[in-house]
C-alpha positions in Angstrom: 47.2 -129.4 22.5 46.3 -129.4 19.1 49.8 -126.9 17.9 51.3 -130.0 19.8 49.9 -132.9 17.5 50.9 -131.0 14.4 54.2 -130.0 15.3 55.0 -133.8 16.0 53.3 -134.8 13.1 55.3 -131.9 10.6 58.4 -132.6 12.2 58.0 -136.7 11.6 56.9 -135.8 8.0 60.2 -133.7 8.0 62.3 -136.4 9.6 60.8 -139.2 6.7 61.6 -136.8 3.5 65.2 -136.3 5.3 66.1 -139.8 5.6 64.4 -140.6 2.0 66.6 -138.1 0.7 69.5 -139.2 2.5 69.2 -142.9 1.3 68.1 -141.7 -2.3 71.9 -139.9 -2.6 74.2 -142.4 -1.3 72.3 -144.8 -3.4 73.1 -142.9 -6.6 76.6 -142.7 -5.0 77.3 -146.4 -4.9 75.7 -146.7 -8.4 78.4 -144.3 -9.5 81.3 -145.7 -7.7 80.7 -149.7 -9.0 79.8 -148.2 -12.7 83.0 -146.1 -12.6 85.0 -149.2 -11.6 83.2 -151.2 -14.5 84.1 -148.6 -17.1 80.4 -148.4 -17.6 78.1 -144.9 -17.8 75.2 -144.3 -15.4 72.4 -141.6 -15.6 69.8 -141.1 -13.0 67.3 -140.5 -15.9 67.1 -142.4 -19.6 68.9 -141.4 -22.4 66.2 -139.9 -24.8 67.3 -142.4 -27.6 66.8 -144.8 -25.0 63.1 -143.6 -23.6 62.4 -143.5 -27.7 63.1 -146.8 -27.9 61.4 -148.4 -24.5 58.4 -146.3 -25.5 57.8 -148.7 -28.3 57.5 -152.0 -26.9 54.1 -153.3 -25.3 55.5 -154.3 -22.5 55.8 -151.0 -21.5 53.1 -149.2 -22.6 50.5 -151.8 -20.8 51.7 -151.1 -17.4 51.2 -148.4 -15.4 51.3 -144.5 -15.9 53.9 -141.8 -14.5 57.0 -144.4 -15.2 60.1 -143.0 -14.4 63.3 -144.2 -14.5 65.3 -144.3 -11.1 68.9 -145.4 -12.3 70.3 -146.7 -15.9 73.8 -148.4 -16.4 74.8 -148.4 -19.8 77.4 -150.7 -21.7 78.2 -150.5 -25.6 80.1 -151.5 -28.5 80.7 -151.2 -32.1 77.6 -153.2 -32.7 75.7 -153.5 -29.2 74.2 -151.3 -26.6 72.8 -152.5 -23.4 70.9 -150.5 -20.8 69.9 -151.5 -17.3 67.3 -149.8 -15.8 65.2 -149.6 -12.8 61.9 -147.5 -13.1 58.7 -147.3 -10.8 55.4 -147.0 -12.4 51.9 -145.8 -10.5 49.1 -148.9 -11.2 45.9 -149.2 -10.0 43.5 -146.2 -8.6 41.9 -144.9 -5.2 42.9 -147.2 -1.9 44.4 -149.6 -4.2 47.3 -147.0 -6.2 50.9 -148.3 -5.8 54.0 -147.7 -7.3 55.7 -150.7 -8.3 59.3 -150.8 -9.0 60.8 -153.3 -12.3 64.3 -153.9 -13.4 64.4 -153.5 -17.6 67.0 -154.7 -19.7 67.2 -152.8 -23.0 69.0 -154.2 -25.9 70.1 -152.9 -29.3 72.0 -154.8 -31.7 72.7 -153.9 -34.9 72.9 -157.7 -36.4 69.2 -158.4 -35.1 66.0 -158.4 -37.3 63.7 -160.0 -35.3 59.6 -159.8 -35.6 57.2 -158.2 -33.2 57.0 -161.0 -29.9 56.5 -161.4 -26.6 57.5 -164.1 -24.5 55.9 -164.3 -21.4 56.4 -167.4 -18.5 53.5 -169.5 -17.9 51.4 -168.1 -15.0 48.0 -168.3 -13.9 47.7 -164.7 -14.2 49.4 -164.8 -17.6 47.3 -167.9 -18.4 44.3 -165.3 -17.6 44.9 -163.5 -20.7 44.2 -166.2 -23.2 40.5 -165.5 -22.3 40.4 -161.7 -22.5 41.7 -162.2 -26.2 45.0 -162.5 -26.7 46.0 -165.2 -28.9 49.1 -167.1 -27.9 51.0 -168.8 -30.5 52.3 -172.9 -29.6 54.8 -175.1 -31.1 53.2 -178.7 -30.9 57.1 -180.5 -31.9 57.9 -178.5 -28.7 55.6 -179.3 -25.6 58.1 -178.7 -22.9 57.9 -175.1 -24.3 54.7 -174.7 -24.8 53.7 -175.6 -20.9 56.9 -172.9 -19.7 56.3 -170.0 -22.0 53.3 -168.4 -23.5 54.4 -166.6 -26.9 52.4 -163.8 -29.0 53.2 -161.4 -32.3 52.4 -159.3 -34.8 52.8 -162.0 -37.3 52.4 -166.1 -36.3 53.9 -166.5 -39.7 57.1 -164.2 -38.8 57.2 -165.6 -35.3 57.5 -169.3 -36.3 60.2 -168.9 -38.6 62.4 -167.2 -36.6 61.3 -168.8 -33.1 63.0 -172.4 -34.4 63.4 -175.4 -32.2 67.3 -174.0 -31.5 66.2 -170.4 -30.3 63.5 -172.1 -28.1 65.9 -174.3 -26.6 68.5 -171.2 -25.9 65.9 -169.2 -24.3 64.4 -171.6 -21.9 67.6 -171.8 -20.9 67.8 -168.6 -19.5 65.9 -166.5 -16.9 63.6 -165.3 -19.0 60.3 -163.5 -16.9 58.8 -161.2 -19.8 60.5 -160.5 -23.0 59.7 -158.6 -26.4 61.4 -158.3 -29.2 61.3 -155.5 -32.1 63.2 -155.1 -35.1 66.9 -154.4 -33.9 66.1 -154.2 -30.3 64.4 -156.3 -27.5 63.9 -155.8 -23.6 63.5 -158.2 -20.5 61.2 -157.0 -17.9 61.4 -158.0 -14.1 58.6 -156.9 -12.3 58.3 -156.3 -8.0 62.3 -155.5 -7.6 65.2 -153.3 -7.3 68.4 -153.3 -8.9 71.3 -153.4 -6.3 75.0 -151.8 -7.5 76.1 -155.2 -6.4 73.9 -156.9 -9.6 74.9 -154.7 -12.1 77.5 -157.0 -13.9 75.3 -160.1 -13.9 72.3 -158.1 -15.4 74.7 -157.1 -18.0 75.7 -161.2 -18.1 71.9 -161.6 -18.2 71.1 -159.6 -21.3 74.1 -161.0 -23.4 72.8 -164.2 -22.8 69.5 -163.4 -24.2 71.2 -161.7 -26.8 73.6 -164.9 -27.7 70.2 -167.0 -27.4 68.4 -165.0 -30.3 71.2 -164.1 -32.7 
C-alpha cells in the first residue's frame, strides 16, 4: 500500500515538472516570435553589462536574494538602450519564503546626468519607512506631489535642482510605481507581475516616457 502512495505521489511530482517545463518553453517561444517581429533581441538571462548595471541601484539590492532574470527584451540606439525584464526574487524565510516575480525597466542614455534618487508612490507601507529612518525629501511649492510620491537621494541639494517643478509635473504624469535614477541610467520597478509577449511594446512606450519626462 505504501509502494502505491509513492508511486502516485512520484508520478504527480513528474506530471507537475512536465507541464512546468512545457509551459516554461512555449513561453520563451512567444517571447521570441513577438521580439523577432519587433526587430528587438531577447535573452532568457541578462546581458552582463546589463546585470552590472542593475546591481547598482537600491532598488535592487534591498529586495530579496537568489534574483534571477526569467526573460529580457532589449531595444537600442545611437544614444539609448532599454531593457525589459522580468526576474523572480526569494523574500522572506521558513513558512513565510516566496518567490515574487517584478517587471524592471532598465534605461541607459547617454545625454542623462542625473543624481542618486528614488521615487517611490505614496503607500502606507512606503509611508512606513519614514519611521525606520529614511529621510524623504518634499517640495512645499508642490503639494499635489508631495501627497503622490515619496522622494529620497544621496544629495537633497543635487535632488532639488534637478527634480524642478517641470520634471515633477512630467513624471506624475506617468505610471510611475518605484523608480531610481543613477548617473546615465535609471530603472522602473513593478513589483507582484509578469510580463506577457503581448506588453512588450507598451513597456518599451513606458520607459521612453519616463525617459522624455527626465531629459
Amino acid at each position: 500500500m505504501v509502494w502505491l502512495i509513492l508511486v502516485a505521489i512520484g508520478t504527480i511530482v513528474g506530471l507537475i515538472t512536465w507541464a512546468s517545463s512545457v509551459y516554461a518553453r512555449k513561453r520563451r517561444e512567444a517571447f521570441a516570435k513577438r521580439a523577432d517581429q519587433l526587430g528587438l533581441d531577447v535573452y532568457f538571462d541578462l546581458p552582463e553589462q546589463d546585470w552590472d548595471r542593475l546591481e547598482e541601484f537600491e532598488l535592487y539590492k534591498k529586495h530579496g536574494r537568489s534574483q534571477r532574470v526569467e526573460v529580457a527584451v532589449i531595444a537600442q540606439t545611437d544614444t539609448t538602450r532599454v531593457v525589459v525584464c522580468e526576474y523572480t526574487s526569494v523574500v522572506g524565510s521558513g513558512k513565510n519564503k516566496s518567490t515574487q516575480p517584478a517587471v524592471v525597466l532598465l534605461v541607459t542614455d547617454k545625454r542623462l546626468a542625473l543624481p542618486q534618487m528614488v521615487i517611490a508612490r505614496r503607500t502606507w507601507t512606503a509611508s512606513i519607512a519614514k519611521w525606520v529612518g529614511y529621510r524623504y525629501i518634499e517640495f512645499p511649492d508642490d503639494p499635489d506631489f508631495n501627497s503622490q510620491y515619496l522622494v529620497r537621494g544621496e544629495s537633497e541639494e543635487a535632488v532639488r535642482s534637478y527634480l524642478d517643478q517641470a520634471r515633477r509635473r512630467k513624471l506624475a504624469a506617468t505610471v510611475l510605481e518605484s523608480f531610481e535614477t543613477l548617473r546615465e541610467h535609471f530603472i522602473v520597478v513593478h513589483r507582484g507581475i509578469r510580463m506577457q509577449p503581448s506588453q512588450i511594446e507598451a513597456r518599451i512606450a513606458e520607459a521612453l516616457a519616463a525617459l522624455k519626462a527626465i531629459l
